[in-house]
C-alpha positions as CSV (number, residue, x, y, z in Angstrom):
1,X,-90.9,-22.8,41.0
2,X,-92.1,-24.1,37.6
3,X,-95.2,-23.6,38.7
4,X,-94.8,-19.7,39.8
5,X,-93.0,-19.6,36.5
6,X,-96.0,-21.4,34.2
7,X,-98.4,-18.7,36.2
8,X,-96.8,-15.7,35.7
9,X,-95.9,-16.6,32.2
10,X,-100.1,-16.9,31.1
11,X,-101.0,-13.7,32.9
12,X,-98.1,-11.8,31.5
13,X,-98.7,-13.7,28.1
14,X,-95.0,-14.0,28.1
15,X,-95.5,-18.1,27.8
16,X,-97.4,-18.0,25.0
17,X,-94.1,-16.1,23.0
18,X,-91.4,-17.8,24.9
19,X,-92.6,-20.9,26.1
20,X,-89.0,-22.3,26.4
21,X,-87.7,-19.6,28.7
22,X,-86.3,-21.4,32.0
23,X,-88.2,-20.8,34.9
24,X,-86.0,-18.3,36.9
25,X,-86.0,-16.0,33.4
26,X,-90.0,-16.5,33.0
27,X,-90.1,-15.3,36.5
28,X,-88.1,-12.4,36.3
29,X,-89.3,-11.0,33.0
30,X,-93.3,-11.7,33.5
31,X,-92.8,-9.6,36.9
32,X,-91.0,-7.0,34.9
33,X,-93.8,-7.2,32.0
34,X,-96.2,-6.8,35.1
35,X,-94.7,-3.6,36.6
36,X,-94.7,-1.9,33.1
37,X,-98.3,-2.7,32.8
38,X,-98.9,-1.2,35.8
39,X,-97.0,1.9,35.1
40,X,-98.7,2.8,31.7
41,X,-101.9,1.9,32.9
42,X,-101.4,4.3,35.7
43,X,-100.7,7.0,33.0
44,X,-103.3,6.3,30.3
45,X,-105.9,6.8,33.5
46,X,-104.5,10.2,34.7
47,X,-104.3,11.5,31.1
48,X,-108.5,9.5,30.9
49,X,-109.0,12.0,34.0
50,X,-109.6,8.3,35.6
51,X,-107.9,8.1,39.4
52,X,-104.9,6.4,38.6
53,X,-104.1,4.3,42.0
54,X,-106.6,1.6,41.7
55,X,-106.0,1.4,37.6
56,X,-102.3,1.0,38.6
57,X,-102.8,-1.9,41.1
58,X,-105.2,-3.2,38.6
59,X,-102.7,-2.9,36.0
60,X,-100.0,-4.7,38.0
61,X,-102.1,-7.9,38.6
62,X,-104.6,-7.5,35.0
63,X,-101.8,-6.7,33.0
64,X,-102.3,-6.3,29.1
65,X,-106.1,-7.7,30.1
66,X,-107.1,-4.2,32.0
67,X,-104.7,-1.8,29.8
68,X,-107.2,-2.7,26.7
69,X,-109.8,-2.4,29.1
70,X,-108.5,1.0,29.6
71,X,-108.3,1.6,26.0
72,X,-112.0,1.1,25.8
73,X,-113.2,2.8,28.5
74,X,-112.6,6.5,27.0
75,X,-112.6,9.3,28.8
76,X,-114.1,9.6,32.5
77,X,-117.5,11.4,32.1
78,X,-117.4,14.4,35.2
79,X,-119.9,16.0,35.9
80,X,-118.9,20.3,34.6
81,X,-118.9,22.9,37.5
82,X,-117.0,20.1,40.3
């Protein structure tokens, strides 16, 4: 479990601000941290006219690394007249 719990915590980055928390809470809160990553990226794509399913999965296990990605993407270039 403290092993689940030292993942989670780097990919979420939620070890490097709390790296006391006990496992079970490190759990809990990076998966939390992970769902809301997925949720915004989900709606900064759709908003980028980007299809927002695969940035939302990406989102979920990228976390804060694919929402900046996002960020720096921009706007989806379509082609006019589709």
């Amino acid at each position: 479990m403290e092993t689940m719990a030292m993942i989670l915590g780097v990919v979420s980055g939620l070890h490097f601000v709390a790296p006391d928390l006990k496992p079970d809470v490190t759990i809990a809160t990076a998966v939390a941290m992970q769902i809301t990553y997925a949720i915004v990226c989900r709606i900064f794509a759709a908003q980028r006219s980007r299809p927002p399913g695969p940035w939302l999965i990406a989102g979920f296990f990228g976390g804060i690394v694919v929402f900046v990605a996002l960020l720096i993407a921009g706007e989806s270039q379509t082609a006019e007249g589709d």
